[in-house]
C-alpha positions, 0 to 999 in steps of 0.5 A: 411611034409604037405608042402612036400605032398601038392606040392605032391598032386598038381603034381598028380593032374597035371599029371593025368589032362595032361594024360586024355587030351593026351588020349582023344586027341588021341581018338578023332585025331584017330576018324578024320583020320578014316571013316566015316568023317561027312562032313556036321558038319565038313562045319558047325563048319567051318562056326562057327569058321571061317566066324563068327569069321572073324569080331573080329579078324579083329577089333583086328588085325586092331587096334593092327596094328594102335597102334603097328605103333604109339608105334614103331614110338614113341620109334624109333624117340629117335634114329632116326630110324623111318624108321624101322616102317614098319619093325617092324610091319610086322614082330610082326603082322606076327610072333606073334600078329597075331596068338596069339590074332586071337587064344585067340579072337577065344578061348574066342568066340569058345572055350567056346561055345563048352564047353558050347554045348557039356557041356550041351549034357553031362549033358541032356544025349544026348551023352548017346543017341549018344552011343544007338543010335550007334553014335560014339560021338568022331566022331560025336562032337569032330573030326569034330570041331578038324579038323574045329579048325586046318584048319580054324585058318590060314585062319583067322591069314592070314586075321588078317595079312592082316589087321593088316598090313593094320592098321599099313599102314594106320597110317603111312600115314595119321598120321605119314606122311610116303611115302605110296610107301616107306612104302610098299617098306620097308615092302616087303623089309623085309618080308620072306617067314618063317615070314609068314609060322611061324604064320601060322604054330602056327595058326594051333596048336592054332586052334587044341589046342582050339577045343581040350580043348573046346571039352575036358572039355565040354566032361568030365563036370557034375553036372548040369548048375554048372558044365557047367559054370566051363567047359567054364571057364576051356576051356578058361583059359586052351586053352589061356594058352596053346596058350601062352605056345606053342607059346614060343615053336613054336616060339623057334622052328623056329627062335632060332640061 
């Protein structure tokens, strides 16, 4: 019984985190789509998440790019079939690699930066001083970083594809000894349009889902610098987790026969 009412336990506790999310996401998208709408913080938290994210999602997408060519070549060469290399790394970078390493980069840099700042508004007071100051927290901190995440994560994930793809290019002909126009042919040849759309379709649940978790626990932290340290913690895991979760679903969604 002790076995029994522990497992019990855990999944009260999980239900009832999964409930406040789903109402504070609801509050706060219900606050994005009403005026007034902060158009100068929404400009703010997309530079933030955008323009300042644009070098480490570039890096990771350029030598994921350069590793996916050198491990596709190595495993295709057993069967002869090296000229798949392009293929394969358009295809990965654009319908997965892409979105999913731009987005946990982007929650590793962003998502505990919002936990961390709305985090030490809530224990300093200063979102009770929002409140009596008649300022609409939600509205004022949380909407405009919701909408800032799920526009600005697609531009990002566009950007690493590009790179990405130009990563694995660059290894295919100076390294690997590709045609440059054979490669560029085959990967055209192969590309859709859904491999595209697809990532950036997640890209922009990704950027929802980090905005909404770093807002989340920053929102609902206390106790002190104790409580904002674990805030920024629980954004991190929980939105890279979600990343991963929502990513088989998307994934399922849109390429299950």
């Amino acid at each position: 019984m002790g076995f029994v009412r522990s497992v019990g336990g855990a999944a009260l506790v999980f239900l009832a985190a999964t409930g406040r999310i789903a109402l504070f996401a609801a509050v706060a998208v219900s606050h994005c789509v009403r005026p007034p709408i902060y158009g100068r913080l929404i400009l703010r938290q997309m530079i933030s998440i955008g323009y300042y994210s644009l070098p480490v999602v570039g890096l990771t997408a350029l030598f994921t790019g350069m590793v996916l060519a050198l491990q596709s070549y190595t495993g295709f060469a057993r069967f002869q079939a090296e000229g798949a290399v392009a293929t394969v790394v358009v295809i990965s970078i654009t319908r997965e690699l892409g979105p999913v390493l731009a987005a946990l980069m982007v929650a590793g840099r962003v998502g505990a930066a919002m936990a961390a700042e709305i985090g030490t508004m809530r224990v300093t007071e200063q979102i009770d001083a929002l409140s009596t100051l008649s300022t609409n927290p939600y509205k004022y901190l949380v909407a405009p970083r919701l909408i800032a995440g799920f526009t600005m994560l697609p531009c990002l994930v566009l950007v690493a594809d590009i790179i990405g793809v130009f990563g694995g290019f660059l290894v295919g002909v100076t390294v690997l000894d590709f045609n440059p126009g054979a490669y560029i042919q085959r990967t055209w040849q192969y590309l859709e349009a859904v491999d595209v759309i697809s990532g950036l379709v997640k890209a922009a649940v990704f950027g929802f889902v980090i905005a909404l978790m770093g807002c989340y626990h920053g929102y609902a932290s206390k106790g002190g610098a104790q409580g904002v340290g674990a805030a920024t913690t629980n954004a991190v895991v929980s939105s890279s987790i979600m990343i991963l979760v929502f990513n088989y679903f998307l994934t399922g969604l849109f390429f299950s026969r």
